[in-house]
C-alpha positions as CSV (number, residue, x, y, z in Angstrom):
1,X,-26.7,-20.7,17.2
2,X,-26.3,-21.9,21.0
3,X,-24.1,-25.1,21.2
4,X,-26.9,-28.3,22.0
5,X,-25.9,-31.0,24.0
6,X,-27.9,-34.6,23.9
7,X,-27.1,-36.8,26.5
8,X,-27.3,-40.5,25.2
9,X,-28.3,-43.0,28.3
10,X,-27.7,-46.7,27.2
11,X,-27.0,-49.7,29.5
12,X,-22.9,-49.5,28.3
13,X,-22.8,-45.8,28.2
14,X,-23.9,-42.6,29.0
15,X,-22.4,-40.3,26.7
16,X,-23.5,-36.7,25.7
17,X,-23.7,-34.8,21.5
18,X,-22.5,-31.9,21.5
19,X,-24.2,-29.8,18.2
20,X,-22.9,-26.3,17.0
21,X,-20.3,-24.5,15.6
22,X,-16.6,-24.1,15.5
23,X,-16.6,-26.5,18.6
24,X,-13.1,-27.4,17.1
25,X,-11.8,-24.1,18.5
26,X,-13.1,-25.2,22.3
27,X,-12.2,-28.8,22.0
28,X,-10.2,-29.0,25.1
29,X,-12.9,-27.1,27.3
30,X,-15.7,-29.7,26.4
31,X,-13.1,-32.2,27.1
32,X,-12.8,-30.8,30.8
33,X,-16.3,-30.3,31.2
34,X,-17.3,-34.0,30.0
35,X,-14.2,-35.2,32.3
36,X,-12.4,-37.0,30.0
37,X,-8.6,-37.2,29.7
38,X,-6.1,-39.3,28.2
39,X,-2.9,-38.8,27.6
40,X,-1.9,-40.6,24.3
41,X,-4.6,-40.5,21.4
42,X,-4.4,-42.1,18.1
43,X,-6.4,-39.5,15.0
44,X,-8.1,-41.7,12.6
45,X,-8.7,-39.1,9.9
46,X,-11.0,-39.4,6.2
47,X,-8.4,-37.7,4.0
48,X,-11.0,-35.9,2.5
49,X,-11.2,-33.9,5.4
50,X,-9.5,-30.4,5.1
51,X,-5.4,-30.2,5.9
52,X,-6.8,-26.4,7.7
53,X,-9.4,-28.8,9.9
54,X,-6.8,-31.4,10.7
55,X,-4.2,-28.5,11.3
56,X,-6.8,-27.1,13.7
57,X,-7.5,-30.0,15.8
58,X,-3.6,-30.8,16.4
59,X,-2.8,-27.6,17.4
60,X,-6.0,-27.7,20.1
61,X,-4.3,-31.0,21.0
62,X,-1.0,-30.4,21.1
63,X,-0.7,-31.6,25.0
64,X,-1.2,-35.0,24.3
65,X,0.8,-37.3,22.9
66,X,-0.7,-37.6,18.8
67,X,-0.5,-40.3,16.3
68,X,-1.9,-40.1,13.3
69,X,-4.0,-42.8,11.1
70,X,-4.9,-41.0,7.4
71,X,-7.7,-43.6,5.4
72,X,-9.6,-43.2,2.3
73,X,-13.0,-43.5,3.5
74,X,-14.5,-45.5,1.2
75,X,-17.5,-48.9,1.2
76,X,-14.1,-50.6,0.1
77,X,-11.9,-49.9,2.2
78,X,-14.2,-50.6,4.6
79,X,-12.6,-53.9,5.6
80,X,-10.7,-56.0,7.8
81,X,-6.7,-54.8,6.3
82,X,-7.9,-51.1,7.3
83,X,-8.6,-52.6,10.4
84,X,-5.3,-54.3,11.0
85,X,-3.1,-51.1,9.8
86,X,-5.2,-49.4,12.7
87,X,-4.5,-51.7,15.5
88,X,-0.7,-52.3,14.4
89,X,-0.1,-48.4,15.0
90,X,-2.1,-49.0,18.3
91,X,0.2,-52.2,19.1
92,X,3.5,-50.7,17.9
93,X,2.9,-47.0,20.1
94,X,1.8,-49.5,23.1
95,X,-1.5,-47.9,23.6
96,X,-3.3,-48.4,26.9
97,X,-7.1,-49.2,27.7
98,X,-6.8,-45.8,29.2
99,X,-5.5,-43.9,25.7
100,X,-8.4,-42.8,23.3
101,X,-9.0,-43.3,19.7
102,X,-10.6,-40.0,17.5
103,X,-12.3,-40.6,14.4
104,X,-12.4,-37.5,12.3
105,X,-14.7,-37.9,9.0
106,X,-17.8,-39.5,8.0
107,X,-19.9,-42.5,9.1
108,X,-17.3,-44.8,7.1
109,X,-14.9,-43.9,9.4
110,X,-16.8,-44.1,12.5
111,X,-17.6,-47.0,11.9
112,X,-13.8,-48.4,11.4
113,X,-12.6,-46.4,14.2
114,X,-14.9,-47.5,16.6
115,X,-14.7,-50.7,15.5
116,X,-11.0,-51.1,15.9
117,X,-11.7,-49.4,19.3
118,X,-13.9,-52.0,20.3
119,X,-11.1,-54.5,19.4
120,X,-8.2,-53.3,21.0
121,X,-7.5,-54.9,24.6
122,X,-11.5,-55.0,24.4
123,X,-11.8,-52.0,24.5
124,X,-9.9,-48.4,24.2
125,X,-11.8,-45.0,24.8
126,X,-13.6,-44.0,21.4
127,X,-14.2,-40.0,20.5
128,X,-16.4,-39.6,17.6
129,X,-16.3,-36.1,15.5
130,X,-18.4,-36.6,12.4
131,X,-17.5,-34.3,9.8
132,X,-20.9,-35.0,7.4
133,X,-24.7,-34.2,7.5
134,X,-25.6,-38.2,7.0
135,X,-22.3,-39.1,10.2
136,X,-24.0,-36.5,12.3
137,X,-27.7,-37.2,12.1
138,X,-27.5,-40.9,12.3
139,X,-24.2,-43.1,12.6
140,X,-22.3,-41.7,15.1
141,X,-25.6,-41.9,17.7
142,X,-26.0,-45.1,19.0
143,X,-22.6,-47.1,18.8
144,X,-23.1,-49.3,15.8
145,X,-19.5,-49.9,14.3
146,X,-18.5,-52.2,12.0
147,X,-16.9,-53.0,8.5
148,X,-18.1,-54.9,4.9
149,X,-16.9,-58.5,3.3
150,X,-17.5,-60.1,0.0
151,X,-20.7,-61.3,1.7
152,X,-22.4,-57.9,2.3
153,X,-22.9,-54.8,4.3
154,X,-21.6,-54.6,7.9
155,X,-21.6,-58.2,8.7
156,X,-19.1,-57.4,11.0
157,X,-19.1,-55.8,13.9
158,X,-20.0,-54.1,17.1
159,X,-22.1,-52.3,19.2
160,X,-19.5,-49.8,20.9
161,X,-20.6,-46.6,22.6
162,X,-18.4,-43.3,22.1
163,X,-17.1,-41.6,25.0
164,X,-18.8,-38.0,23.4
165,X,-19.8,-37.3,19.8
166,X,-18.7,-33.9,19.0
167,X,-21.0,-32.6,16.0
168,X,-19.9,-29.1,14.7
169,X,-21.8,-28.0,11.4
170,X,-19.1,-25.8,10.3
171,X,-18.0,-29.1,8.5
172,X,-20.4,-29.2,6.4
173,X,-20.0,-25.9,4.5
174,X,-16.9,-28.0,2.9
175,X,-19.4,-30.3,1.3
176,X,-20.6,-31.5,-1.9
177,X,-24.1,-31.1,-2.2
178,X,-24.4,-34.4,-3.0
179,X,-23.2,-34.9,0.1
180,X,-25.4,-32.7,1.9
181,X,-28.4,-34.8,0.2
182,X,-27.0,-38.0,1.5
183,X,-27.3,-36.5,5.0
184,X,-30.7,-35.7,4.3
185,X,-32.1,-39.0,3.1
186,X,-31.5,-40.0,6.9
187,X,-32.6,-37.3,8.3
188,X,-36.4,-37.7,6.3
189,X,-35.7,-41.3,7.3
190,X,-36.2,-40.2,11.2
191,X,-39.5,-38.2,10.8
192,X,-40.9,-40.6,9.2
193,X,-41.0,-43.8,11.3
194,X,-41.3,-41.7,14.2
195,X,-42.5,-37.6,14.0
196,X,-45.2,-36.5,11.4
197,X,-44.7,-33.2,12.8
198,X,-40.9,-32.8,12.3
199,X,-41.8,-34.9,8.7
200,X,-44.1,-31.3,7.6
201,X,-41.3,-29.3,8.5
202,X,-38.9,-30.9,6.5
203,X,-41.6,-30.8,3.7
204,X,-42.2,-26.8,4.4
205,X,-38.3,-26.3,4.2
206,X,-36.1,-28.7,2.6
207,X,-34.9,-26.3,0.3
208,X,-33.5,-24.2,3.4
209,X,-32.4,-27.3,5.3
210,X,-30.4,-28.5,1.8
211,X,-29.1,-25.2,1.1
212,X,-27.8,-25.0,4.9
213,X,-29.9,-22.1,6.3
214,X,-29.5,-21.3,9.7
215,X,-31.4,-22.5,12.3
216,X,-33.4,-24.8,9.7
217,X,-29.9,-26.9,9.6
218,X,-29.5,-26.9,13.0
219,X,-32.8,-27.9,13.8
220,X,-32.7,-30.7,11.4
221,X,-29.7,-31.9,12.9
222,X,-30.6,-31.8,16.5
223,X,-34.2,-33.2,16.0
224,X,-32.9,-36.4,14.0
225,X,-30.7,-36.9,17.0
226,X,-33.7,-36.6,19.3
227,X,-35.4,-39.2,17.5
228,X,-32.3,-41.4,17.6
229,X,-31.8,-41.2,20.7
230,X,-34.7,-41.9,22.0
231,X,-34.8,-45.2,20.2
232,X,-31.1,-46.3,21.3
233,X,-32.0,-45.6,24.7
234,X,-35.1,-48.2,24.6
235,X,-33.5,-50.6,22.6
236,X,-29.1,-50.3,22.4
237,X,-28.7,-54.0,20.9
238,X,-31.6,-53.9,18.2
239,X,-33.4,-56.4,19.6
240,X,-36.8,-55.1,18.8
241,X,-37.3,-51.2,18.2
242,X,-34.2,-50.2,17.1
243,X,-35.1,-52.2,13.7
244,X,-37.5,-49.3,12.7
245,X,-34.0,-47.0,12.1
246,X,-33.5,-49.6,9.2
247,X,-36.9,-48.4,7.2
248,X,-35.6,-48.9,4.0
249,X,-32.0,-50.1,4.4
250,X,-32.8,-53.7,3.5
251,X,-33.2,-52.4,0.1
252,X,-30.7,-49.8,0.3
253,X,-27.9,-52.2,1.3
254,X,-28.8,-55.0,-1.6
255,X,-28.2,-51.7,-3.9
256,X,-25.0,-50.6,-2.8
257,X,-24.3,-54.1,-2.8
258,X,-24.9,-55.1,-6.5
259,X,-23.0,-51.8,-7.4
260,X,-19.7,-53.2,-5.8
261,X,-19.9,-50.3,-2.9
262,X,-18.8,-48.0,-6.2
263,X,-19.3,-44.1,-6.4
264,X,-22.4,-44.6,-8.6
265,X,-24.7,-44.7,-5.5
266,X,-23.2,-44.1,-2.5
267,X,-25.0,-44.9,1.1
268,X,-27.3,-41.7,1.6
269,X,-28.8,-42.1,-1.8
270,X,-29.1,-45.7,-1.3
271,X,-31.2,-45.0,2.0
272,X,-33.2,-42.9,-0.2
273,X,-33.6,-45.3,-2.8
274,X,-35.1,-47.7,-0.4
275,X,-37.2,-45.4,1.2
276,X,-38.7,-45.1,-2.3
277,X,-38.8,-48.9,-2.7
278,X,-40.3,-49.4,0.5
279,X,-43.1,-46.8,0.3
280,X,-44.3,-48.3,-2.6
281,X,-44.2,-51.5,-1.6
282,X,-46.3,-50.9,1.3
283,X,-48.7,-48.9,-1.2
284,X,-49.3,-52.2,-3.0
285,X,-49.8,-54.7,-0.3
286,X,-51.9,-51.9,1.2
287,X,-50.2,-50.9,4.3
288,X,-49.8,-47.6,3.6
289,X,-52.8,-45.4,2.0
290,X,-52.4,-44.0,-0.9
291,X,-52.4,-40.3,0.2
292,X,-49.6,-40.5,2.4
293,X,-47.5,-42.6,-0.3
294,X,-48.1,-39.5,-2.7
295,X,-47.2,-37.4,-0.2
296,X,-43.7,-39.1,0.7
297,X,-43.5,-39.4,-3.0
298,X,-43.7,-36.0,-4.1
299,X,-41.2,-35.3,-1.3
300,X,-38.6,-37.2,-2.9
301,X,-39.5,-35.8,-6.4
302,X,-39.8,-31.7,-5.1
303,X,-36.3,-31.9,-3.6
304,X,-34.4,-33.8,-6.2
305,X,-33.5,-36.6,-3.6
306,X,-32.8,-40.0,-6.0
307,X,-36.2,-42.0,-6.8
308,X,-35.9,-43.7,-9.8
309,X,-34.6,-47.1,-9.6
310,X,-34.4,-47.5,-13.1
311,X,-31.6,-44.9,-13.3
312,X,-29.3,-47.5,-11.4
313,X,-30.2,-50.6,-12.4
314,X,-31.6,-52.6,-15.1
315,X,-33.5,-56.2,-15.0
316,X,-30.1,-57.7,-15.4
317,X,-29.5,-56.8,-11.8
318,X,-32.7,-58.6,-10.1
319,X,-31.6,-61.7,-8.7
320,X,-28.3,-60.6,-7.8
321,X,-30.3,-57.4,-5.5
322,X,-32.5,-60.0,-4.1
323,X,-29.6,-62.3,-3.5
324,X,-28.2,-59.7,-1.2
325,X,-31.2,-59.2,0.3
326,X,-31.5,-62.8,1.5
327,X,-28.6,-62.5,3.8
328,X,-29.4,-59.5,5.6
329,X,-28.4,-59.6,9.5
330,X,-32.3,-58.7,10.0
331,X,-33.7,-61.8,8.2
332,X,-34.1,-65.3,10.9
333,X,-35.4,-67.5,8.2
334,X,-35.7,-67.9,4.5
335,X,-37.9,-65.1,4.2
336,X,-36.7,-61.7,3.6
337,X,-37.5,-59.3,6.9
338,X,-39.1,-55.9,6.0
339,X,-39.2,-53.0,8.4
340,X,-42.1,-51.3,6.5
341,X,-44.3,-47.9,7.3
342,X,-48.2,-48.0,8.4
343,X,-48.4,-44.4,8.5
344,X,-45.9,-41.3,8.7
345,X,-44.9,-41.8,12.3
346,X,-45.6,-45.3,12.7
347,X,-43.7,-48.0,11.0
348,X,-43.5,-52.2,11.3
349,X,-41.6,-54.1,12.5
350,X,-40.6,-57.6,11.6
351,X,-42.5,-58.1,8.7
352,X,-41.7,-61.3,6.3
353,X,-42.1,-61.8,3.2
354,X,-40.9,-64.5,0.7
355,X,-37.9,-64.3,-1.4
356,X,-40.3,-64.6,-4.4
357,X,-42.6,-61.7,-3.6
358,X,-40.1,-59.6,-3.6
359,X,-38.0,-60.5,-6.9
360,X,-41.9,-60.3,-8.7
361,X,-42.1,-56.9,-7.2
362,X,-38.8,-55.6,-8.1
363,X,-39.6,-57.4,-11.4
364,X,-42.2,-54.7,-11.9
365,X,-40.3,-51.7,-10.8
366,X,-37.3,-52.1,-13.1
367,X,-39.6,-53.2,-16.5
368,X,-42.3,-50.4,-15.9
């Protein structure tokens, strides 16, 4: 596979993604050719990633000066204390605006690296190098960072724009398949609120794309980027467009929520979940026809993503999912805010619905 290279063009930053593989090995020539440099860096590695990987990436570094930052990458640790340990190391080493932060792992910590990033002396230089399918299709593009309370889901936060994002896919041959599916959900996610094109293709060859065929993976990967990209560029702060890349998140986070952020359900097959919910709550107010809902539907159920609800949670759990769902950044009044689907390709944005017509909807799904 030729190496891919996105260029990302926002108001804050104009960053490129690299895509292919063993960009580990050439990590100090795409550091040349981007022109950027630093002489002190701080690794903020997932520990799940491989001792070989992390071995690898020193050695490619070993002109600079190194610190090292090991987290469990978890919704739980997700939180402010992993946020102090990270800025303490930054303190105590007397980093400079100038030095550079590198996140090595999944969207979890992305999103706690570049959020410390963001905090330190307003601002240190951020290199992102996802190490999953779900880090590399979605939440590394696009400089959303942040971390969860008691209160929900990435309440806080920033919007913080990597310097590059360096995506190589030999990561992901060290992944669960569960893992591999949570990447996935996002990636279906992407063609359908904006490519009914790239949405057939996935349906043609999601076996391929799950089973991590060459180029199907890579072309996967570097179309979900396309899509996000295009959408970050218009709209960096989600003001307005940027909403549609939460199509099906509102429910997804009220789940991941009610489990406690515990492995049961983890963020992928939350996203998934939702897409599920949300379909078919479009079905029945009649947004979306009937033949495309079977067609998203059958989707889910060919390629064994999650799609039954009722697997996860019972009617015990209704007002506590819908309580969750009340406070989601998105919503602006009482009402709960929807970003729902027309049609494969074109979703809405915005819409509001009341906290009652939801809990008598979830009622249904988890009784029936």
């Amino acid at each position: 596979m030729k190496t891919k290279k996105l260029f990302i063009n926002t108001k804050s930053e104009r960053y490129p993604i690299i895509i292919g593989k063993n960009l580990l090995l050439k990590i100090s020539n795409i550091f040349k050719d981007n022109s950027i440099s630093f002489a002190k860096c701080l690794l903020v590695i997932d520990k799940n990633v491989p001792i070989k990987t992390v071995t690898k990436l020193k050695n490619k570094l070993k002109k600079k000066q190194l610190y090292t930052c090991y987290i469990k990458a978890s919704e739980i640790n997700k939180n402010q204390k992993t946020i102090n340990n990270i800025t303490e190391i930054l303190l105590k080493k007397k980093f400079s605006r100038q030095d550079c932060l590198i996140t090595v792992g999944g969207g979890i910590t992305g999103d706690i690296g570049g959020f410390a990033a963001s905090l330190f002396k307003r601002g240190i230089q951020f290199i992102n190098i996802p190490t999953t399918l779900l880090s590399q299709v979605d939440s590394s593009i696009g400089g959303k960072t942040g971390i969860n309370s008691k209160y929900g889901k990435n309440l806080i936060g920033s919007f913080y724009q990597p310097k590059i994002v360096i995506s190589d896919i030999e990561f992901l041959k060290t992944l669960p398949k569960r893992e591999i599916i949570c990447g996935y959900g996002e990636i279906l996610k992407h063609s359908l609120i904006a490519n009914k094109k790239f949405y057939n293709f996935l349906t043609k060859n999601f076996q391929k794309i799950l089973n991590l065929q060459s180029p199907f993976i890579e072309k996967s990967i570097h179309e979900s980027c396309k899509i996000k990209k295009r959408v970050v560029e218009k709209d960096e702060k989600e003001k307005n467009l940027r909403k549609t890349l939460n199509f099906g998140h509102t429910f997804a986070h009220s789940y991941e929520a009610s489990l406690g952020y515990s492995k049961k359900l983890n963020h992928g097959e939350a996203v998934i979940l939702g897409i599920k919910t949300a379909i078919k709550f479009c079905k029945q107010n009649k947004i979306l026809k009937n033949k495309e809902y079977k067609s998203i539907n059958n989707h889910l159920i060919n390629s064994k993503l999650p799609h039954d609800l009722k697997k996860y949670f019972s009617i015990k759990d209704l007002n506590k999912i819908v309580s969750f769902m009340t406070i989601d950044k998105k919503n602006t009044s009482k009402n709960i805010n929807l970003i729902l689907l027309k049609k494969i390709g074109l979703p809405i944005i915005n819409r509001q619905y009341s906290t009652n017509k939801i809990k008598l909807f979830l009622n249904k799904e988890l009784i029936n």
